[in-house]
C-alpha positions in Angstrom: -30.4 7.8 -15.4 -29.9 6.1 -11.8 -27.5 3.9 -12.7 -25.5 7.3 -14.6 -26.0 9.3 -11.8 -24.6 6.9 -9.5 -21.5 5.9 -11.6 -21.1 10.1 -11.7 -20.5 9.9 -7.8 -18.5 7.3 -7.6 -16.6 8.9 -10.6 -16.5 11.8 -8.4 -15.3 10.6 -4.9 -12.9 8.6 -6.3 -10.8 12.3 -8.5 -11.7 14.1 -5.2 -9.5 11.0 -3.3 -7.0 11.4 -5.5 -6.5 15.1 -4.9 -6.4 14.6 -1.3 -4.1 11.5 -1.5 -1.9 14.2 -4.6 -2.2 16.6 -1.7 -1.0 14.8 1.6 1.9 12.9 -0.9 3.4 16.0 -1.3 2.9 17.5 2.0 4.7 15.3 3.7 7.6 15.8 4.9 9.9 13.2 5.4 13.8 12.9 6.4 16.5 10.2 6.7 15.6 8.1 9.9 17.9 8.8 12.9 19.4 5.9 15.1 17.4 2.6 13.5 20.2 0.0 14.0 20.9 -3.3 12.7 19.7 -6.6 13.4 21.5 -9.9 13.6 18.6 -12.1 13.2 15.1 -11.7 11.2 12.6 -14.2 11.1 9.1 -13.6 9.3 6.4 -16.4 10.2 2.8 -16.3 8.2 0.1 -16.4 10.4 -2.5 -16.0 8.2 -2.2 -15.7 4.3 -4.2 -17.0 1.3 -2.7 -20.3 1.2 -1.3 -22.9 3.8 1.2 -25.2 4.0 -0.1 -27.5 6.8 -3.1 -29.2 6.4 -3.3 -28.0 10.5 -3.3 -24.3 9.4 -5.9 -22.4 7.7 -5.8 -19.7 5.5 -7.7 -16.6 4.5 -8.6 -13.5 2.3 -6.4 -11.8 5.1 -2.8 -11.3 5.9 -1.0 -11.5 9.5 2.6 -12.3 10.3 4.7 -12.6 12.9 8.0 -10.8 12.9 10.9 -11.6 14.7 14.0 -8.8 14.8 16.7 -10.2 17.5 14.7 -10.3 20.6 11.9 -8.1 20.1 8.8 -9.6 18.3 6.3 -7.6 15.9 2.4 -8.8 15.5 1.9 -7.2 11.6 -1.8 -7.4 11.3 -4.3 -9.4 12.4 -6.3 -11.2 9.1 -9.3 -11.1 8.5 -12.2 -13.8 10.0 -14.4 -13.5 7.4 -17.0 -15.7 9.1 -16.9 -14.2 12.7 -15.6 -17.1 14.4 -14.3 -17.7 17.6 -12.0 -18.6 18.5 -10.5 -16.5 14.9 -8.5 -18.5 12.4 -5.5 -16.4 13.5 -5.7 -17.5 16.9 -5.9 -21.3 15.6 -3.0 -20.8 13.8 -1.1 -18.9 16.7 -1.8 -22.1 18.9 -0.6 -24.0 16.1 2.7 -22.6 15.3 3.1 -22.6 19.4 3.2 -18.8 18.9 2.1 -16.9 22.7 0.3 -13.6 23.1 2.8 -13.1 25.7 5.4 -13.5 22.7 4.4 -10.3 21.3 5.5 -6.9 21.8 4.6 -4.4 19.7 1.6 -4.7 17.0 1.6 -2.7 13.9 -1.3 -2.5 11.3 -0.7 -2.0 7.7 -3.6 0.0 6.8 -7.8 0.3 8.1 -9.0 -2.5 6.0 -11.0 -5.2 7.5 -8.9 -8.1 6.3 -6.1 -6.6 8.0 -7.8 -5.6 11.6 -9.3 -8.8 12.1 -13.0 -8.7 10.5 -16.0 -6.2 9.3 -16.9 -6.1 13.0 -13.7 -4.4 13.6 -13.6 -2.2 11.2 -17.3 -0.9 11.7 -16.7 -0.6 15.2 -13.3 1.0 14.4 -11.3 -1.0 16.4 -9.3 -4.4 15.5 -8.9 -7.8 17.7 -7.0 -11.1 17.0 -10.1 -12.7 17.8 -14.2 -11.5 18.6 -14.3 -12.7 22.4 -10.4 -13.3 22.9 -9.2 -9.6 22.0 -6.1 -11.0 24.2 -3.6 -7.3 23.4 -2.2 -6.2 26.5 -0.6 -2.8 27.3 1.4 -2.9 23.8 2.3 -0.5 21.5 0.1 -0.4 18.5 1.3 1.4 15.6 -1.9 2.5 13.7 -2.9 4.3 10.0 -5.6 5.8 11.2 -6.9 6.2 15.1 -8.9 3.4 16.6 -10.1 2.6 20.1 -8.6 -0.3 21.9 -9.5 -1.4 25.6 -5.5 -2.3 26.5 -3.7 -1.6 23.7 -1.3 1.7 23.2 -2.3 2.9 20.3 -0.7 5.7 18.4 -1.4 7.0 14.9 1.5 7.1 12.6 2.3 9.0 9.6 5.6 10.0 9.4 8.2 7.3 9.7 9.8 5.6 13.1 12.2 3.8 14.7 9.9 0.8 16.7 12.8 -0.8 18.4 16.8 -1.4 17.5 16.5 -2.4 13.5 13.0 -2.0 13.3 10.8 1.0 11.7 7.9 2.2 9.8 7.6 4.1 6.4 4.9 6.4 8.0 1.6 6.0 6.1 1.3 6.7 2.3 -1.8 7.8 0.8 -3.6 6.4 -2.4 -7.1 6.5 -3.7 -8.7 3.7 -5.0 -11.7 2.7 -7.3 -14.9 2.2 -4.7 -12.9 1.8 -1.5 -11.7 5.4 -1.0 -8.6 6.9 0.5 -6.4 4.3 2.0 -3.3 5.3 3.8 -0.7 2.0 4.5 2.3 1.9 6.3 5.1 -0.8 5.5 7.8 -2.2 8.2 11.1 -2.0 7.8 13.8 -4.3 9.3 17.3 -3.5 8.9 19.8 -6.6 8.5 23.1 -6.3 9.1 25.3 -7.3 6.3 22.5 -7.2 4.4 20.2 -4.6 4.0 16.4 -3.5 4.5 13.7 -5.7 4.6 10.0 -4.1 3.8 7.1 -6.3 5.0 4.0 -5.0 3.4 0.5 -5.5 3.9 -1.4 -4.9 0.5 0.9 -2.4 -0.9 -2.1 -0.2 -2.0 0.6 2.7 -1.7 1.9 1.6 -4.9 5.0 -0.2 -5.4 6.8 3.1 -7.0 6.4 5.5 -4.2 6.8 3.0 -1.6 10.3 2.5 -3.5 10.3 6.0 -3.1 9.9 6.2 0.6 12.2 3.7 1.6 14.6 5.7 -0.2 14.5 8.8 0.8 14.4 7.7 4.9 17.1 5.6 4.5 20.7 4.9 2.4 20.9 1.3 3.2 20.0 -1.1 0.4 17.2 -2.7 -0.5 17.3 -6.6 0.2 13.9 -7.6 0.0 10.4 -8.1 0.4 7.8 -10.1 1.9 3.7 -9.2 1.9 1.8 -8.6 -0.6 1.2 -6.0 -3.5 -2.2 -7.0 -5.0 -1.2 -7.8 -8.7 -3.4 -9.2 -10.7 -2.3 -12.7 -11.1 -4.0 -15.7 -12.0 -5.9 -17.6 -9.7 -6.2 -14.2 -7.8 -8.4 -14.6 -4.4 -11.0 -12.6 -5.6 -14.2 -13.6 -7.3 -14.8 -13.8 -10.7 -11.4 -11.7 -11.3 -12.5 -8.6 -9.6 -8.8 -7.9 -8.9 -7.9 -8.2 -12.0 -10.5 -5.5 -13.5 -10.1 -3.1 -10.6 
């Protein structure tokens, strides 16, 4: 009976999250972006992902890169640290790849997860650091999902989409429910490329491959040219235990 009635709630939360994600979906109203701009050059460097390709680098259950649109340079989450260390596995990697705090200036979070905001310490304390004693963000902008307190860091909620900088915007936040972790509301970036097209980086894509499509359509007429970031399929050799992904 315990283990019924507990199934029923979780049943439960997760139809009412789906509602309120239905809801806000088609709430929102969203219109072709004004003034984003073109970009000559885009680079995309992982500073944290499942895998490495340098024995120097380590990698994680978490996802950070480093995005570089002509001269302005975009922190996209911050991993995960999983073990709490210090200093982080991002910042290793950041020292590594001769990457700079100083380099960065603006940070953007996909969504409020905790391997996205730099570690369960974060998240609890809703807040999000590059590293537990080293929470180096200056007087940036951060571009957030949902609002969190930062010492230095400007932090504004988003969820509409933006023009960051020349090039360079967000989708705005979309909103999805999912199985035992609740409403989630992620944001993807965009980077224009002239001669080329849009390029989405995405965090998890927990807004769904089909309405993040969507999105990027309706904000903008240029064409699609790719993607980098992940969107959670269930593949073989997944990072999660046991093939919890898989199931969920």
């Amino acid at each position: 009976m315990v283990i019924a009635g507990g199934l029923g709630a979780t049943v439960g939360r997760f139809y009412r999250d789906q509602h309120q994600a239905q809801q806000e979906w088609e709430a929102s109203e969203v219109r072709p972006l004004e003034g984003l701009g073109a970009v000559e050059r885009l680079a995309v460097l992982p500073l944290i992902d499942w895998y490495s390709a340098n024995p120097e680098l380590e990698g994680e259950s978490g996802v950070s890169y480093l995005v570089r649109a002509d001269d302005t340079t975009i922190l996209f989450d911050l991993g995960f640290n999983n073990q709490n260390l210090e200093p982080s596995p991002l910042l290793r990697n950041m020292e590594v790849l001769g990457v700079k705090p100083e380099d960065v200036d603006i940070l953007v979070i996909s969504h409020a997860h905790a391997d996205h905001t730099g570690g369960i310490r974060a998240q609890k304390a809703e807040t999000f650091f590059v590293s537990p004693g080293q929470n180096w963000i200056g007087a940036i902008p951060a571009y957030l999902p949902e609002s969190r307190q930062h010492p230095s860091a400007l932090t504004r909620v988003v969820r509409s989409p933006e023009v960051l900088a020349k090039g360079v915007a967000t989708t705005g936040t979309i909103p999805r429910a999912l199985w035992l972790m609740g409403l989630v509301r992620e944001q993807a970036l965009l980077v224009n490329v002239a001669g080329k097209g849009l390029v989405a980086v995405v965090g998890c894509g927990h807004q769904g491959l089909e309405r993040l499509l969507q999105r990027i359509h309706d904000i903008s007429a240029e064409p699609l040219y790719g993607f980098v970031g992940g969107l959670h399929l269930p593949v073989t050799g997944s990072r999660m235990a046991f093939g919890a992904q898989r199931v969920i």
